[in-house]
C-alpha positions, 0 to 999 in steps of 0.5 A: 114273559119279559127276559130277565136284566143281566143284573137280575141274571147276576142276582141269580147265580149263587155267588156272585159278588158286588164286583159283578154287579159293579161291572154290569152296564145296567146296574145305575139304570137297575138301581134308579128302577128300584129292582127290590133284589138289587136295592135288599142287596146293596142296601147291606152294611157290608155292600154299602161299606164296601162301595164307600171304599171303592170312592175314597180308597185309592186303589193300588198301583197294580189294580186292574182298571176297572178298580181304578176306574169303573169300581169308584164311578159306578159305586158314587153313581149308586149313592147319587141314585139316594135310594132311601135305604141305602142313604140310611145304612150309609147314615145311620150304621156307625161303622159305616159312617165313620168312614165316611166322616174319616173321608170327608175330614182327610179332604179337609 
């Protein structure tokens, strides 16, 4: 019997938040072997909202580095992995997209 990931032992816990994941070295590794728990988790319109946040949201001044830093990396990692149904709630959710779109017009 193989040992479970440490994404799949965060996966475990009863409540565990996107944070945990975020913070876990194997997430990007996890997310391009297409771990079904991982992918039915992310793939939420509240997780994919929240990853958006962390890479066009600037964080506040007194965050810990791993918000500053990390939080944004690994999430854009995650959408680089274009993992079909998390692309699609990324599209196709209005909410979702419309911060997306609101990002990519402020850059403008």
């Amino acid at each position: 019997m193989s040992a479970a990931s440490p994404v799949d032992t965060i996966l475990d816990k009863e409540n565990f938040k996107l944070e945990d994941l975020l913070d876990e070295d194997e997430i990007i590794q996890e997310c391009k072997a297409l771990n079904t728990r991982l992918i039915n988790f992310l793939r939420d319109k509240v997780q994919v909202e929240q990853l958006l946040r962390y890479i066009v949201e600037e964080a506040h001044e007194d965050a810990e580095k791993k918000r500053i830093f990390r939080f944004p990396f690994v999430a854009c990692e995650i959408f680089t992995c274009e993992v079909d149904v998390i692309m699609k709630t990324l599209v196709e959710d209005e909410d979702v997209y419309s911060i997306f779109s609101f990002s990519c017009v402020s850059f403008m």
